[in-house]
C-alpha positions in Angstrom: 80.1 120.9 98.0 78.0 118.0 96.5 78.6 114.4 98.2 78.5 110.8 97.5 76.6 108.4 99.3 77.9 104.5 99.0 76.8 101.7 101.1 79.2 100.2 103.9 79.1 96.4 105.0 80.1 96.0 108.7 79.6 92.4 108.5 82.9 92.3 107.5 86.3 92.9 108.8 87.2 95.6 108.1 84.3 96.9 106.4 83.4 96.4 103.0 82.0 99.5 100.6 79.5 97.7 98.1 79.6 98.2 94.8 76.5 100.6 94.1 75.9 103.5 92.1 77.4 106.7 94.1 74.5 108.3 94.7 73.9 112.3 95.9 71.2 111.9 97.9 71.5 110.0 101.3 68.0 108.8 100.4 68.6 106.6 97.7 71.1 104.9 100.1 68.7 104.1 102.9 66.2 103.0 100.1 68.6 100.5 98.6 69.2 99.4 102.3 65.3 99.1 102.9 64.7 97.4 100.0 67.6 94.9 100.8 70.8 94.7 99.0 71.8 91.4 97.1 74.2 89.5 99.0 74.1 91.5 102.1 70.2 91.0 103.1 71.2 89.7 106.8 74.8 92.4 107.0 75.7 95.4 109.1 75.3 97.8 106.6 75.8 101.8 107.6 76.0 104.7 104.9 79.1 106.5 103.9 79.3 110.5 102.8 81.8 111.3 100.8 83.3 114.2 99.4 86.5 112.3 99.2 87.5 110.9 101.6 85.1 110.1 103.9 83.2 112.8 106.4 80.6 111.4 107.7 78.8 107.5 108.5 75.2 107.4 108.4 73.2 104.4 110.7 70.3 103.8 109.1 66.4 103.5 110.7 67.0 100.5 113.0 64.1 98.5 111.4 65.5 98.6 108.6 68.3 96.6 109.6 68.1 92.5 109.9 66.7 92.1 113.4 69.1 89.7 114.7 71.8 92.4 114.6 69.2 94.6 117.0 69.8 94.6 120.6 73.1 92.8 120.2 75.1 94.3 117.5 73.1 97.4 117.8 72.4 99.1 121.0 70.6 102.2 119.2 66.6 102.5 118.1 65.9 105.3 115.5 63.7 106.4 113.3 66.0 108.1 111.0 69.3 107.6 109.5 71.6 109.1 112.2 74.8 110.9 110.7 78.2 110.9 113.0 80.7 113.5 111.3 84.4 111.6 111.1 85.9 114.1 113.4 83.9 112.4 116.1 84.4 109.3 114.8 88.3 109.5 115.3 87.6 110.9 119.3 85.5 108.2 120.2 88.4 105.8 118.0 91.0 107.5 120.6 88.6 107.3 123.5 88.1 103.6 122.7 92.1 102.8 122.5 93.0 105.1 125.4 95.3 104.2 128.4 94.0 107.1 130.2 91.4 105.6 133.3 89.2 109.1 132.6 88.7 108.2 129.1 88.6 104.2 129.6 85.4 105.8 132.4 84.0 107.9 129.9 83.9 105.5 127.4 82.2 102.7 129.8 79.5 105.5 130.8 78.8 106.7 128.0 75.6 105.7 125.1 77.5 105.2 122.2 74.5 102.6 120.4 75.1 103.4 116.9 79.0 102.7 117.5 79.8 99.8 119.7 83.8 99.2 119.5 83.8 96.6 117.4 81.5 98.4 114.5 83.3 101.1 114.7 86.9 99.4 114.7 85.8 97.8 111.4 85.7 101.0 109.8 89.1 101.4 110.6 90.3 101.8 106.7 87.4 104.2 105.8 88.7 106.5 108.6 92.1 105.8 108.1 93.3 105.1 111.6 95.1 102.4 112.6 93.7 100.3 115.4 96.5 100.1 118.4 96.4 100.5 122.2 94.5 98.1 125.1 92.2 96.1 125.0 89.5 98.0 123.7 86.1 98.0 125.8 83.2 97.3 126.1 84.1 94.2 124.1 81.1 92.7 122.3 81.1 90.1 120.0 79.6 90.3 116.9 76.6 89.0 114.8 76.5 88.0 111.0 80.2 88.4 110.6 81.5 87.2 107.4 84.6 86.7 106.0 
């Protein structure tokens, strides 16, 4: 199964999936992101796999991100692109939204860096969920948002 890799924009609500080539190696995504991408040079920008739909979001090397989003938007430091598989992206969605006090615990003790609520609630029509529940925590605000 071959897949596509498309750049996502997180600096905007919900996320945005610029207009690039689709291209089938994950590493012509992070270069495009390293080498800046017009209009988004200071954005939250994350890769998407597809094999349509989505199944999996990639975080890119954290210095290759704009370094105002780092140590505010973004709680995680890598070297590599980190991938997250969409099935755990919908638990930690339903962690995040839970009424449950275990899961509300869980969710306040656990490192979740690359996927803060607010980043990942933006990627709410990628996953195709829709965002309902309490009060989601921890609640953050966000850097660079745009329109």
């Amino acid at each position: 199964m071959s897949s596509a890799y498309r750049i996502l924009c997180l600096s905007h609500d919900p996320a945005l999936t610029i207009e690039t080539p689709d291209w089938n190696r994950p590493e012509h995504a992070e270069a495009a992101i390293r080498d800046g991408v017009d209009g988004h040079t200071d954005c939250d920008l994350m890769i998407g796999r597809y094999s349509y739909p989505l199944i999996a979001i990639g975080c890119p090397r954290t210095f290759d991100l704009p370094e105002h989003l780092r140590g505010t938007v973004l709680r995680c430091c890598h070297g590599s692109t980190q991938w997250i598989d969409k099935g755990w992206l919908l638990l930690l969605t339903a962690a995040y939204q839970s009424n449950d006090p275990a899961m509300r615990a869980a969710i306040e003790a656990g490192n979740h860096g690359c996927l803060p609520w607010e980043r990942l609630r933006r990627l709410r029509v990628e996953l195709g969920i829709t965002v309902v529940g309490p009060e989601p925590y921890p609640s953050i605000g966000f850097v660079g948002e745009k329109p």
